[in-house]
N, C-alpha and C positions, 0 to 999 in steps of 0.2 A: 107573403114572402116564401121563395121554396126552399126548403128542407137542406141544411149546412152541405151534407153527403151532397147532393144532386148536384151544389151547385160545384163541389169539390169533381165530384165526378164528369160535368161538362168541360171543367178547367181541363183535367189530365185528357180527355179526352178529343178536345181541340189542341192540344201540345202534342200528343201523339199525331195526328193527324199531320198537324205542320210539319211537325220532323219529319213525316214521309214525304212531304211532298217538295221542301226545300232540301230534305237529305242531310236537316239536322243542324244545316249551315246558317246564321243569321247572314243578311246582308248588311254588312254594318255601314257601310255610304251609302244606304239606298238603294233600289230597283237599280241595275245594269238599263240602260235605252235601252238597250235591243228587247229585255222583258216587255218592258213600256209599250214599243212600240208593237209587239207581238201578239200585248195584249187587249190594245187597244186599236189592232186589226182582227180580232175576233178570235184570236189562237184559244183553246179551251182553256187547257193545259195552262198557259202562260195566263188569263184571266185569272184560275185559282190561286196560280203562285204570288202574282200581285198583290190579290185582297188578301191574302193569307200575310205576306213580308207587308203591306200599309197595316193593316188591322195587329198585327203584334209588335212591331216595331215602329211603325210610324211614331212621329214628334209631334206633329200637329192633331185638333183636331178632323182641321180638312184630311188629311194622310188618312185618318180612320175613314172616314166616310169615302171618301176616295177605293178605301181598300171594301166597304161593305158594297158598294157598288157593283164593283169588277166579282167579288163570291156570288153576290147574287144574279149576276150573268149568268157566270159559269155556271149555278144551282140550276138556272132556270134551261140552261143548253143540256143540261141532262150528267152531268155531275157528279158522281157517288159521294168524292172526296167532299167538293164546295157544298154538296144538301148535306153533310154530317157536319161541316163547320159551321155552316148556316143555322142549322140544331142547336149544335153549340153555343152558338151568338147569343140565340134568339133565348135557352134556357138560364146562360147566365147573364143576358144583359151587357154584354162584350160586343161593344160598336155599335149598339143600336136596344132600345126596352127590352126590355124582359116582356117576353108573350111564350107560356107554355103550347098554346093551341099552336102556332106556326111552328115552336121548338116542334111539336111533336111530328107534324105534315113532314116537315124537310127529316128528321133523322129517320120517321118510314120510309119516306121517300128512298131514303142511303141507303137502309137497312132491307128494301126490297130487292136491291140491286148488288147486296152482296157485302156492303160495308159492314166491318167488323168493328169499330169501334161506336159506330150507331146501333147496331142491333145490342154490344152490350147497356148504352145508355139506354137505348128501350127498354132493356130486361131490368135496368136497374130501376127505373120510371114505373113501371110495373108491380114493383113490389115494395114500392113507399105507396105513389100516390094510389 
């Protein structure tokens, strides 16, 4: 099991994350179509926001998986934001196991590209484990 701090640390850090990329706003009825359909024509941007608003908000478990889906697009189209939430996911087990070795690939991944809330959970990752 990882370490209270760490997993404390990928919560805030997936919430920080979100807020930026929803701008803080929940969607309380759900994805708007036009995200949906935006983001399931390939739009990046709209990919992240999807998994981001299914994966924290969602009701269902389908809505979660639906929203882990649409992030790991976007993680895998190149990303910064979706590989730090993907980290996230993957470190506390939010929409999908806990796997440290994947947490750590995707918040690199972020963290080489610039993402500031991945490089601090690396720095924090770093100086427990």
């Amino acid at each position: 099991m990882l370490h209270p701090v760490l997993l404390a640390a990928a919560a805030v850090a997936a919430l920080a994350i979100t807020a930026g990329v929803l701008g803080g706003r929940a969607l309380a009825n759900g994805p708007p179509e036009s995200l949906r359909r935006a983001a399931e024509g390939g739009d990046i941007e709209s990919r992240l926001a999807l998994g981001l608003q299914l994966m924290m908000h969602g009701t269902t478990a389908d809505d979660r998986r639906e929203g882990f889906t649409h992030l790991v697009d976007a993680a895998l189209q190149g990303s910064p934001e979706a590989q730090a939430s993907l980290g996230a996911a993957y470190l506390s087990g939010r929409g999908t196991l806990p796997d440290l070795g994947l947490a750590f690939m995707w918040l690199g991944r972020a963290a080489a590209q610039g993402q500031g809330e991945a490089a601090k959970i690396l720095n924090l990752l770093d100086s427990v484990v």
